[in-house]
N, CA, C and O atoms as a printed pandas DataFrame, in Angstrom:
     atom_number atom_name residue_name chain_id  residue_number  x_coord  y_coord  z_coord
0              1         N          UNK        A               1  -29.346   -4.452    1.044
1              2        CA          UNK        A               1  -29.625   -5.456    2.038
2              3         C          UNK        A               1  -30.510   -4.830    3.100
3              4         O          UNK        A               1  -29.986   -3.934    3.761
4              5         N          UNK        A               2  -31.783   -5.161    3.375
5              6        CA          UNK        A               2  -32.476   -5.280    4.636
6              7         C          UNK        A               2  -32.202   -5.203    5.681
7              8         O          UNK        A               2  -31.975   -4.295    6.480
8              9         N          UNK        A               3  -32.227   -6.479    5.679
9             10        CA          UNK        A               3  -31.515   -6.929    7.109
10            11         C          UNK        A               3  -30.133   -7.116    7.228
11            12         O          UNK        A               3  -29.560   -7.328    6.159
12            13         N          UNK        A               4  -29.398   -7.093    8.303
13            14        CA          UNK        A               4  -28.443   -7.161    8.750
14            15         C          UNK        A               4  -27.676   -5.791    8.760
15            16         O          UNK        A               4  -27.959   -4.639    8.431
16            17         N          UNK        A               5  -26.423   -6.520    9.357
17            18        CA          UNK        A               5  -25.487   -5.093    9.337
18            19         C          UNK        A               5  -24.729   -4.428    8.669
19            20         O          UNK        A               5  -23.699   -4.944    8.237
20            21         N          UNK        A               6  -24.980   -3.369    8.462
21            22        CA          UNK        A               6  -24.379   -2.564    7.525
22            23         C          UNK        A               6  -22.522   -2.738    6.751
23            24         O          UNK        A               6  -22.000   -2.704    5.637
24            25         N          UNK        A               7  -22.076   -2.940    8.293
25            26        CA          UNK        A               7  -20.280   -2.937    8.424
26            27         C          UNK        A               7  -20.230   -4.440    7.450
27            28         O          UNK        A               7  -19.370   -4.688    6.605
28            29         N          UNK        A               8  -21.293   -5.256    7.797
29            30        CA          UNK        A               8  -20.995   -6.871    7.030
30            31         C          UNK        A               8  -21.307   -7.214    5.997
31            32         O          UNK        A               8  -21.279   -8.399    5.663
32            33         N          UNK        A               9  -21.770   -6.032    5.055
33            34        CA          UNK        A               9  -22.187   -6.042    3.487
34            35         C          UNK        A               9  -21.131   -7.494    2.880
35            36         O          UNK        A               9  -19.937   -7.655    3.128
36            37         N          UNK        A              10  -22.008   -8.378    2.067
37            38        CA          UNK        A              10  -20.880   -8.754    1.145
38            39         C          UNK        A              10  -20.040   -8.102    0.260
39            40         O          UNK        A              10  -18.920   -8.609    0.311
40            41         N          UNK        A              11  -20.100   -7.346   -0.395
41            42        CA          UNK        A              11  -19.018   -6.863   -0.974
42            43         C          UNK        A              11  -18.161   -6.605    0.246
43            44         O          UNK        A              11  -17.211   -7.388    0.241
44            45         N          UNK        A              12  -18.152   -5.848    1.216
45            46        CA          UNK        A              12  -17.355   -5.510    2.038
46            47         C          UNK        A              12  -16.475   -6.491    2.873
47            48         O          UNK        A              12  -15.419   -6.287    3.474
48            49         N          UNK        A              13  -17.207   -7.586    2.733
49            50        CA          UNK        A              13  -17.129   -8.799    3.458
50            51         C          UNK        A              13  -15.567   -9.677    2.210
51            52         O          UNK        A              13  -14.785  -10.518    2.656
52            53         N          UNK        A              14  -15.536   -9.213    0.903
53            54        CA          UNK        A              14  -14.332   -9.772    0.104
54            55         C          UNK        A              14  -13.428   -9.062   -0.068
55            56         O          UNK        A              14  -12.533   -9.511   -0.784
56            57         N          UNK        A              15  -13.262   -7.678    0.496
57            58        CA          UNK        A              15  -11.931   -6.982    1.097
58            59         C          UNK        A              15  -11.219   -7.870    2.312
59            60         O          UNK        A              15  -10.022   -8.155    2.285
60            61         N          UNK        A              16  -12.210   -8.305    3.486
61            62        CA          UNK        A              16  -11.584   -8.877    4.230
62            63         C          UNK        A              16  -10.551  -10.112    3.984
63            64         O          UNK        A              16  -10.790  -10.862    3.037
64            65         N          UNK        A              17   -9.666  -10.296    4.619
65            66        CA          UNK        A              17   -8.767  -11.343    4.883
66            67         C          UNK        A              17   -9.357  -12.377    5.924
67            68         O          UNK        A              17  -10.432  -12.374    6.524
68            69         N          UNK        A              18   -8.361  -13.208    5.938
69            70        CA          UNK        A              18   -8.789  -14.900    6.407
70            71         C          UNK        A              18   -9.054  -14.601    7.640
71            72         O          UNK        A              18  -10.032  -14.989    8.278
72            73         N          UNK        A              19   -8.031  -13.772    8.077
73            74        CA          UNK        A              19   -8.086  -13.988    9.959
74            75         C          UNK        A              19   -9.269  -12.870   10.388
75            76         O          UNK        A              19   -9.846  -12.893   11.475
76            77         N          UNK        A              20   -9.505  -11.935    9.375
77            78        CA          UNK        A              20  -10.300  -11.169    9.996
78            79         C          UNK        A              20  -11.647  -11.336    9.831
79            80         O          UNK        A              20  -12.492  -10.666   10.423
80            81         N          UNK        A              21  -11.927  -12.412    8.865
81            82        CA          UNK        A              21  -13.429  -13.073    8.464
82            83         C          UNK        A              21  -13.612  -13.955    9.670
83            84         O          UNK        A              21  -14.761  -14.294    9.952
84            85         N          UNK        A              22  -12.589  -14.369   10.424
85            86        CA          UNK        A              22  -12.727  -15.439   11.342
86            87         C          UNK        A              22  -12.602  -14.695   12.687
87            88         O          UNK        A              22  -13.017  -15.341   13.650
88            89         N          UNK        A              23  -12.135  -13.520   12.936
89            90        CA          UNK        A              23  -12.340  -12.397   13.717
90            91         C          UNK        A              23  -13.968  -11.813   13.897
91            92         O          UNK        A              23  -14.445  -11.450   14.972
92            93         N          UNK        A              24  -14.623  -11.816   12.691
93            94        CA          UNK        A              24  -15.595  -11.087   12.690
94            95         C          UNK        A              24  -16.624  -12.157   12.874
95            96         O          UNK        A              24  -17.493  -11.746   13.644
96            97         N          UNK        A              25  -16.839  -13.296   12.484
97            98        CA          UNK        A              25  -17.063  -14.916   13.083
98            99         C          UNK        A              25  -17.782  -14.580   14.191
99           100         O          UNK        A              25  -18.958  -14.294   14.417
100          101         N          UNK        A              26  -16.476  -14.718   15.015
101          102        CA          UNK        A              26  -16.266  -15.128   16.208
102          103         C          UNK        A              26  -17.163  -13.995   16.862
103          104         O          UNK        A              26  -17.948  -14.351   17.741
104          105         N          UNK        A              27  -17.102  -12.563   16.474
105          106        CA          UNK        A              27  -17.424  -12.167   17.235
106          107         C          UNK        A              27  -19.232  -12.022   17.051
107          108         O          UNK        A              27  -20.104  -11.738   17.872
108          109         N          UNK        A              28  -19.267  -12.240   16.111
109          110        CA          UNK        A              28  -21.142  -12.132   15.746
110          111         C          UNK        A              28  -21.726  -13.702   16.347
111          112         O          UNK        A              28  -22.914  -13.999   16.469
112          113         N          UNK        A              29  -20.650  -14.507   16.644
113          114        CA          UNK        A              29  -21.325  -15.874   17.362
114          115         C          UNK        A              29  -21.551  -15.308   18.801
115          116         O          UNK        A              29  -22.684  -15.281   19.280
116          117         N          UNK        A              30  -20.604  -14.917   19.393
117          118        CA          UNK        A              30  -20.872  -14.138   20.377
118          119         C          UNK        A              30  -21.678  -13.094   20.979
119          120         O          UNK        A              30  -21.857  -12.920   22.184
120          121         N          UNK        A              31  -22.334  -12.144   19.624
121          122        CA          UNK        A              31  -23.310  -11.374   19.944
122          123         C          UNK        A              31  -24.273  -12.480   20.018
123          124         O          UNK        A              31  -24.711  -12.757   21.135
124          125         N          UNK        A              32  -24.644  -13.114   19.064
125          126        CA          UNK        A              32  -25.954  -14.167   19.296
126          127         C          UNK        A              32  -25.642  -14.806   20.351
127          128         O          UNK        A              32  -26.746  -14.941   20.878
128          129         N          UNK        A              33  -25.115  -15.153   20.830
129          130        CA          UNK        A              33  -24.834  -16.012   22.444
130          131         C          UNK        A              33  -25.622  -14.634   23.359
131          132         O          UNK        A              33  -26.643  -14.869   24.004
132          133         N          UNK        A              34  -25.183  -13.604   23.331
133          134        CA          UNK        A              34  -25.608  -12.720   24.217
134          135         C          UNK        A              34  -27.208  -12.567   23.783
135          136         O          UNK        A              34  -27.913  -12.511   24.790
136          137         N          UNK        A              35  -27.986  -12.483   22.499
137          138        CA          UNK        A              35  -28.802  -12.183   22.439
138          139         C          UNK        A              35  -29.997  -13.269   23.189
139          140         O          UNK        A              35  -31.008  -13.191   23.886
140          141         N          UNK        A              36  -29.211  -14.206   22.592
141          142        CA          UNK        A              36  -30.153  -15.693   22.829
142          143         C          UNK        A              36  -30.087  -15.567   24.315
143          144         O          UNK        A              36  -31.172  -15.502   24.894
144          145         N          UNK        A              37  -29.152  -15.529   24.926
145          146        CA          UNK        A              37  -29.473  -15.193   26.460
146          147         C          UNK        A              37  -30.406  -14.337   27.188
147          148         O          UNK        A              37  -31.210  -14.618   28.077
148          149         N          UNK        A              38  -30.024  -12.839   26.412
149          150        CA          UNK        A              38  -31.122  -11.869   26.654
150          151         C          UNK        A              38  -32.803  -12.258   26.499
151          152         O          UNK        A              38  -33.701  -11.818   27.219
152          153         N          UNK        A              39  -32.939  -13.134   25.439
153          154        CA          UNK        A              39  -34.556  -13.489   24.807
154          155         C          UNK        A              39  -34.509  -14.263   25.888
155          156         O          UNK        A              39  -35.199  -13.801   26.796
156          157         N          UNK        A              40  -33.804  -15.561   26.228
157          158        CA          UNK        A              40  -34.444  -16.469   27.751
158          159         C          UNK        A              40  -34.448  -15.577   28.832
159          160         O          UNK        A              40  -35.369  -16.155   29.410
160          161         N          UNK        A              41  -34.202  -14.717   29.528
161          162        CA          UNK        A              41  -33.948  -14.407   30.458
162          163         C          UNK        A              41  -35.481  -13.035   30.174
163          164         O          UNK        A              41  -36.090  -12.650   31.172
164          165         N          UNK        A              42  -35.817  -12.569   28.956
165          166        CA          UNK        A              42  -36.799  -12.023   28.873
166          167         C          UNK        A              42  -36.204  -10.406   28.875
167          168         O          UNK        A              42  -36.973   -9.509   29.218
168          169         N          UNK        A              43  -35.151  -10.168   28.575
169          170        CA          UNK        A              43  -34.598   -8.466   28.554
170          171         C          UNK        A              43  -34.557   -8.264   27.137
171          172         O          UNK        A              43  -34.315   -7.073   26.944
172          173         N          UNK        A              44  -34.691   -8.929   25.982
173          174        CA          UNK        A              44  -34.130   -8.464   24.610
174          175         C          UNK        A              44  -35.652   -7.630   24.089
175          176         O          UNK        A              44  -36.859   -7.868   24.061
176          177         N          UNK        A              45  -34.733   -6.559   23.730
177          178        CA          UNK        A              45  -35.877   -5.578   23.476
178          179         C          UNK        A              45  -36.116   -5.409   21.339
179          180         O          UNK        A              45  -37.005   -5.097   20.546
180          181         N          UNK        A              46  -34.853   -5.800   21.315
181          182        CA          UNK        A              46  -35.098   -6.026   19.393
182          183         C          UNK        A              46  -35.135   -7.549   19.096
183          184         O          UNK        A              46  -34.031   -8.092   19.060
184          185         N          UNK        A              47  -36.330   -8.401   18.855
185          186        CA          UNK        A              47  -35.733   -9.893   18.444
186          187         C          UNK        A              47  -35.733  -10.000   16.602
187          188         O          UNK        A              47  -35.796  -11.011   15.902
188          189         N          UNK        A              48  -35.646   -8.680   16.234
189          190        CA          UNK        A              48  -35.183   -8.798   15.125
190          191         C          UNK        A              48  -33.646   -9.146   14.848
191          192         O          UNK        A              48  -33.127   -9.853   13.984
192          193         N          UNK        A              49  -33.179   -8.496   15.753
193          194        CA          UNK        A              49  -31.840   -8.168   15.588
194          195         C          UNK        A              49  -30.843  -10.228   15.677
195          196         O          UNK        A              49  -29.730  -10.640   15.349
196          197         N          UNK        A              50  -31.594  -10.614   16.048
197          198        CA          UNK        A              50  -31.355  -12.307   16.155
198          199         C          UNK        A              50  -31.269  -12.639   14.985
199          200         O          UNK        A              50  -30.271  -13.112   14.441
200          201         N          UNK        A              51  -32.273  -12.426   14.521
201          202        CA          UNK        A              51  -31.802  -12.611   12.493
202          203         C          UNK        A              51  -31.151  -12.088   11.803
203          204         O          UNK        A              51  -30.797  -12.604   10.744
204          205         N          UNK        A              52  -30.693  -10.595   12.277
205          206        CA          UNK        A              52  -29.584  -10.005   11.233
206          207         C          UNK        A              52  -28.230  -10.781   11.504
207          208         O          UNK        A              52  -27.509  -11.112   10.563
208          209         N          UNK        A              53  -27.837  -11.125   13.120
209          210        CA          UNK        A              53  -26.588  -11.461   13.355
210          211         C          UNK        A              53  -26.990  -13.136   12.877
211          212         O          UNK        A              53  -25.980  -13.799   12.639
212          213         N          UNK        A              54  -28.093  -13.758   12.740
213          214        CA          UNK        A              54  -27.548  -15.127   12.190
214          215         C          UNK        A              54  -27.573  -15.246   10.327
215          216         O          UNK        A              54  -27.386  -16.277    9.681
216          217         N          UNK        A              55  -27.842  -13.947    9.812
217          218        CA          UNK        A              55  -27.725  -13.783    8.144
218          219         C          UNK        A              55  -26.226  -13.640    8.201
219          220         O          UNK        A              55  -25.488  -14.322    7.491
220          221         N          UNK        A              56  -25.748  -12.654    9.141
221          222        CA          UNK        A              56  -24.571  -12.569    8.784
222          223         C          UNK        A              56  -23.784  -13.604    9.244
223          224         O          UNK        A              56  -22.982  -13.562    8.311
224          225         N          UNK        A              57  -23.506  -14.212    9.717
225          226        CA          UNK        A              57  -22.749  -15.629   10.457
226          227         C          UNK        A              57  -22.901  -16.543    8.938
227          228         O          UNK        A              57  -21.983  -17.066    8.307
228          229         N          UNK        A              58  -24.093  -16.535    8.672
229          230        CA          UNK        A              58  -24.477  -17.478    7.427
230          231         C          UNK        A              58  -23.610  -16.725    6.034
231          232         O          UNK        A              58  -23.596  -17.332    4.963
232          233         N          UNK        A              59  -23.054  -15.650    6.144
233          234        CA          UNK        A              59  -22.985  -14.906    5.052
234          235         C          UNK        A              59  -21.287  -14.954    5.262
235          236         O          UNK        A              59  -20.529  -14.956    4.292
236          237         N          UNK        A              60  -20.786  -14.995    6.735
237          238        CA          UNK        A              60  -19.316  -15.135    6.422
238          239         C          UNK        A              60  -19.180  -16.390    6.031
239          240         O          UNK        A              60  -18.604  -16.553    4.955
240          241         N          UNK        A              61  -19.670  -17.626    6.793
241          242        CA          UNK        A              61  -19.342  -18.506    6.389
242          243         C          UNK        A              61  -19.470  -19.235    4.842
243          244         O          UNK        A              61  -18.790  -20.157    4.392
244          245         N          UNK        A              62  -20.740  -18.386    4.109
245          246        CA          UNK        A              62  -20.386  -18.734    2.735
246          247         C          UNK        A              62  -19.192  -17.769    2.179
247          248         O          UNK        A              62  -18.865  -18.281    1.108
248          249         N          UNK        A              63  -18.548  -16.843    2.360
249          250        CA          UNK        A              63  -17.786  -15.925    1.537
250          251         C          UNK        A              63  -16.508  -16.856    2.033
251          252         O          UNK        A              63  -15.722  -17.030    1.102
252          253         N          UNK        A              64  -16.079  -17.538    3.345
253          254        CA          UNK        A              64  -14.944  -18.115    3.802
254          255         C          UNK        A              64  -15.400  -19.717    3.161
255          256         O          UNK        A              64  -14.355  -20.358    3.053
256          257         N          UNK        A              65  -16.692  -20.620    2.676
257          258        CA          UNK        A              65  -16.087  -21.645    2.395
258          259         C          UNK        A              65  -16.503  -21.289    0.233
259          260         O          UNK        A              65  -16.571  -22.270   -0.508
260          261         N          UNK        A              66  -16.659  -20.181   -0.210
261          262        CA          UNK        A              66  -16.469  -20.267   -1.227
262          263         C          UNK        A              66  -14.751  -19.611   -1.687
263          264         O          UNK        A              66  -14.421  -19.724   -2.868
264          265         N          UNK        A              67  -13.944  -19.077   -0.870
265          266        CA          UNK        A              67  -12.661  -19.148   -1.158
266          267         C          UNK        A              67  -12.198  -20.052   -1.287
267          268         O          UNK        A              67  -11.610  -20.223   -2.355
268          269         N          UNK        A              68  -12.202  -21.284   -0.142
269          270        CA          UNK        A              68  -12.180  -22.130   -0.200
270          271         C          UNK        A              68  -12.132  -23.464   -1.465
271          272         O          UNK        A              68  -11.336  -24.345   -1.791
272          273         N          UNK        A              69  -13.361  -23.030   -1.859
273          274        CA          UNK        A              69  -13.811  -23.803   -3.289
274          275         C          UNK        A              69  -12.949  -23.027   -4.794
275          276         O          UNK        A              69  -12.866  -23.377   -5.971
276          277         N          UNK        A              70  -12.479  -21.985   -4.106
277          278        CA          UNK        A              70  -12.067  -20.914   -5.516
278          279         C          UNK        A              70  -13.204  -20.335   -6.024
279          280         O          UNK        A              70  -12.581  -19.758   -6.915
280          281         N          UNK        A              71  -14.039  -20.084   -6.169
281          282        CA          UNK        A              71  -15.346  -19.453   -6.478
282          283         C          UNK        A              71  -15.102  -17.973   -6.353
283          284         O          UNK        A              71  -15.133  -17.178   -7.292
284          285         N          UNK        A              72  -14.857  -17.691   -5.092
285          286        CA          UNK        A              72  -14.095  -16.047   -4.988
286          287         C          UNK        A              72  -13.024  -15.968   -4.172
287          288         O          UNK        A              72  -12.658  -16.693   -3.247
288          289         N          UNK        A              73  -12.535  -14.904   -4.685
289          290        CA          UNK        A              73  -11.082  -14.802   -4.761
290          291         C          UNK        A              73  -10.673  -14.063   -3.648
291          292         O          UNK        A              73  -11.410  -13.152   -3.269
292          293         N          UNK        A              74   -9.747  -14.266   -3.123
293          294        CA          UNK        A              74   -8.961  -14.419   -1.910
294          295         C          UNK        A              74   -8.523  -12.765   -2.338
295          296         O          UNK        A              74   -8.175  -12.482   -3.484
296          297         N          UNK        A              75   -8.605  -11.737   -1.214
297          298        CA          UNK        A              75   -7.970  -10.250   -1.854
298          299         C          UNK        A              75   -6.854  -10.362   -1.294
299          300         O          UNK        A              75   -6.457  -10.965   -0.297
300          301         N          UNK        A              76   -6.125   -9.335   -2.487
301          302        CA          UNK        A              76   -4.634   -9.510   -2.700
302          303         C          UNK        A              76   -3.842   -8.284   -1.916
303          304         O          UNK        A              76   -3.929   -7.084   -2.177
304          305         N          UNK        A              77   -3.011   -8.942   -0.840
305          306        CA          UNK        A              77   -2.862   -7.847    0.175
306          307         C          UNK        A              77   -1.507   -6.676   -0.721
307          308         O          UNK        A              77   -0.616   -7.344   -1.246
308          309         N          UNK        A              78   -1.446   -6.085   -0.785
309          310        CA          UNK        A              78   -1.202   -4.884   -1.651
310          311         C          UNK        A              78    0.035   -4.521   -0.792
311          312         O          UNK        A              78   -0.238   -4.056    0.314
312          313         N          UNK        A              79    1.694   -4.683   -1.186
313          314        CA          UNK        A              79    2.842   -4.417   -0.839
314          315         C          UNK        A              79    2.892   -3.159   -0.430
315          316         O          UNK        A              79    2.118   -2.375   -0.978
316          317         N          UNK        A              80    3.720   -2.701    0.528
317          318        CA          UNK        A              80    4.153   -1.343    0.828
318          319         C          UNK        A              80    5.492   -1.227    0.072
319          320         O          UNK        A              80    6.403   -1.975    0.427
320          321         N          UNK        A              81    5.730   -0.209   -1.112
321          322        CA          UNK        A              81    6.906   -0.588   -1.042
322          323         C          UNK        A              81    7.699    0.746   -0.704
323          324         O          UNK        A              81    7.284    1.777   -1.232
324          325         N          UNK        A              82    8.676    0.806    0.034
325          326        CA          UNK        A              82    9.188    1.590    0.961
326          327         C          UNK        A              82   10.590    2.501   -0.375
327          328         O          UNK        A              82   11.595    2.130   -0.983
328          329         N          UNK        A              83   10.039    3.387   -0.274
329          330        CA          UNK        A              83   11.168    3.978   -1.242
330          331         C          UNK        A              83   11.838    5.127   -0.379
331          332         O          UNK        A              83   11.275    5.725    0.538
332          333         N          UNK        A              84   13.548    5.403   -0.965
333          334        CA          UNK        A              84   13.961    6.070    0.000
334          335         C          UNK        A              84   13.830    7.596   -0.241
335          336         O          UNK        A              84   13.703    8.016   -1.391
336          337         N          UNK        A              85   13.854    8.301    0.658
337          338        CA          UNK        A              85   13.674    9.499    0.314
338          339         C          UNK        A              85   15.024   10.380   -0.081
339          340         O          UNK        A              85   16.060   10.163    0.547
340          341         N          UNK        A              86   15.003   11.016   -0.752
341          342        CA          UNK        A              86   16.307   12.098   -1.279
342          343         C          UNK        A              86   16.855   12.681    0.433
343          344         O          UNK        A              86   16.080   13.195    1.239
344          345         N          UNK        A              87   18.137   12.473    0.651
345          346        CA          UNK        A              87   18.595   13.067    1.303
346          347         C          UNK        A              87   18.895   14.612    1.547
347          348         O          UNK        A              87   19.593   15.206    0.726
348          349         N          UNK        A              88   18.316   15.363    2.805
349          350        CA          UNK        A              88   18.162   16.660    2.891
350          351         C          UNK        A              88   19.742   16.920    3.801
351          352         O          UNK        A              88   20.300   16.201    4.630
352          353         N          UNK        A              89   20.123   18.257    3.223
353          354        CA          UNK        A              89   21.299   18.668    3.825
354          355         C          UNK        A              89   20.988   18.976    5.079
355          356         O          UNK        A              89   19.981   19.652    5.293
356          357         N          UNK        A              90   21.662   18.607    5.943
357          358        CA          UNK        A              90   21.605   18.635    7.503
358          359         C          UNK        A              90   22.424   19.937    7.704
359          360         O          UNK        A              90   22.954   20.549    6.776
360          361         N          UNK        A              91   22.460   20.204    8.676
361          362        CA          UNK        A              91   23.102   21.666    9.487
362          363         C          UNK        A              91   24.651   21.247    9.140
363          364         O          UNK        A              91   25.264   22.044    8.430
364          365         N          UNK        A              92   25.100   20.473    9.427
365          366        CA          UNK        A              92   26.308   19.718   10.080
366          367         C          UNK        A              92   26.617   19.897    8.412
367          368         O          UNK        A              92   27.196   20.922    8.051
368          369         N          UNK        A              93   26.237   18.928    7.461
369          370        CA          UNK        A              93   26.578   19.287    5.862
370          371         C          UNK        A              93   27.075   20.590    5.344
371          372         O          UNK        A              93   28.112   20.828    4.725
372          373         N          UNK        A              94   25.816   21.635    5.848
373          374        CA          UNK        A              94   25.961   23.115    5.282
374          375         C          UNK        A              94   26.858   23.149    5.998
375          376         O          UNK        A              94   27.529   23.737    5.150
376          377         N          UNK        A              95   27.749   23.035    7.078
377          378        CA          UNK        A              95   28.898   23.660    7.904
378          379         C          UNK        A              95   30.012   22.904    7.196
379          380         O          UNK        A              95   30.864   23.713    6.827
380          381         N          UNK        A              96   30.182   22.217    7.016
381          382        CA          UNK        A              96   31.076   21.441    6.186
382          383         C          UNK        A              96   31.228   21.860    4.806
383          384         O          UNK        A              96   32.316   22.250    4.383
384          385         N          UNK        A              97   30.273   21.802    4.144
385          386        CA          UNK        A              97   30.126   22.628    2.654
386          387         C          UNK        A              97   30.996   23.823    2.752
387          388         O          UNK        A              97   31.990   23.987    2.044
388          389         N          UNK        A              98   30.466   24.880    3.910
389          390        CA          UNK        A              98   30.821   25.669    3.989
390          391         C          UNK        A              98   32.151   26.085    4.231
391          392         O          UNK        A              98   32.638   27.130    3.799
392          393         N          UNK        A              99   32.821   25.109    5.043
393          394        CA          UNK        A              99   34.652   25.543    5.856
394          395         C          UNK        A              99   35.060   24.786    4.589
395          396         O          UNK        A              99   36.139   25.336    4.374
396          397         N          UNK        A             100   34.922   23.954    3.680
397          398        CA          UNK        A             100   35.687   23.268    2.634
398          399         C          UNK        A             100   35.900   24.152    1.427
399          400         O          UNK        A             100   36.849   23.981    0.662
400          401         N          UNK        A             101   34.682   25.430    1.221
401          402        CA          UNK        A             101   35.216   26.297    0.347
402          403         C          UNK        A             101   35.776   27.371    0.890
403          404         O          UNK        A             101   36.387   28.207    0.224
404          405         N          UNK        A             102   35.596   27.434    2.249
405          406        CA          UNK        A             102   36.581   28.658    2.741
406          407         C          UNK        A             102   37.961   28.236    2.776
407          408         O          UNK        A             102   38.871   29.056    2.889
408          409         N          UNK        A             103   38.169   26.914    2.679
409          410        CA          UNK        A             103   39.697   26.243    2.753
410          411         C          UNK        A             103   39.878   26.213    1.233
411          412         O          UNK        A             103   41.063   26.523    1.108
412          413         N          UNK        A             104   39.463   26.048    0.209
413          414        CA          UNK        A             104   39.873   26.163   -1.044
414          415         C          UNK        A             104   40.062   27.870   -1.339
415          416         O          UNK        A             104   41.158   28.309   -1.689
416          417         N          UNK        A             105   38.885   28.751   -1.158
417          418        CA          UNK        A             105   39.234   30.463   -1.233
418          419         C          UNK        A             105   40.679   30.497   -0.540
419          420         O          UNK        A             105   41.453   31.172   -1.218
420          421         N          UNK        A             106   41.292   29.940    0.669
421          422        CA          UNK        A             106   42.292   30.698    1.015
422          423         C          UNK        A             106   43.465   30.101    0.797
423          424         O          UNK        A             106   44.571   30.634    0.891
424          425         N          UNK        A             107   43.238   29.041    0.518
425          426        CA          UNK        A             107   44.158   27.981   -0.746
426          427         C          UNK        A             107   44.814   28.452   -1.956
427          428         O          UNK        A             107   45.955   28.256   -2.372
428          429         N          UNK        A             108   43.429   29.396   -2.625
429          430        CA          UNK        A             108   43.896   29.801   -3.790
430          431         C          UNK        A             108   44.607   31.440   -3.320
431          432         O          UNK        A             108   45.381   32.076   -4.035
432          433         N          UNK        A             109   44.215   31.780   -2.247
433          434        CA          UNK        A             109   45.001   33.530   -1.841
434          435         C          UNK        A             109   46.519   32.716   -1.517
435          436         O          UNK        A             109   47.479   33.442   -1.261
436          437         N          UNK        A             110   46.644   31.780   -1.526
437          438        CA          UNK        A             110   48.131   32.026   -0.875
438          439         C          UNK        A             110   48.812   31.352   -2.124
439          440         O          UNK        A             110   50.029   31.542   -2.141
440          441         N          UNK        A             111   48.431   30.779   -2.937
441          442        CA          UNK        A             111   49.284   30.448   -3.969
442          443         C          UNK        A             111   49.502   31.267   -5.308
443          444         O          UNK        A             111   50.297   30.863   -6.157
């Protein structure tokens, strides 16, 4: 891709999720609000950069209304699944381990 921004590649753009396509929206409508301001007011020093942020605006909104249509596929948020870990002998264990066979050793001396 040419133009536009790098971070908004389509491919990169169908990892994203719903809220964050509409996160990233929002916020490239907003850079163009700032730019378009900058060009009237006569400070914008790249007016290229006006076309990359309206390719990409054009580019979420097709990747968000072809989910939509089913065309492409919605990514599949990937479970954590929490497994437990093997329990490590604590201090308190080894001391216990420990006085329970000194009570069986002197268990067996006296009988």
């Amino acid at each position: 891709m040419a133009i536009g921004t790098k971070e908004l590649a389509a491919g990169e753009l169908d990892t994203f999720e719903a809220e964050r396509l509409v996160a990233e929206l929002k916020k490239a409508k907003e850079e163009l609000f700032n730019l378009r301001f900058q060009s009237a007011t006569g400070q914008l020093e790249s007016h290229g950069r006006i076309r990359a942020v309206k390719r990409d605006i054009a580019r979420i909104y097709t990747i968000i209304r072809e989910r939509e249509l089913g065309i492409r596929a919605t990514p599949v948020v990937a479970e954590v699944v929490k497994t437990e870990k093997p329990k490590r002998a604590t201090a308190d264990a080894a001391v216990k381990a420990e006085t329970a066979g000194a009570d069986a050793a002197t268990k067996k001396k006296e009988a």
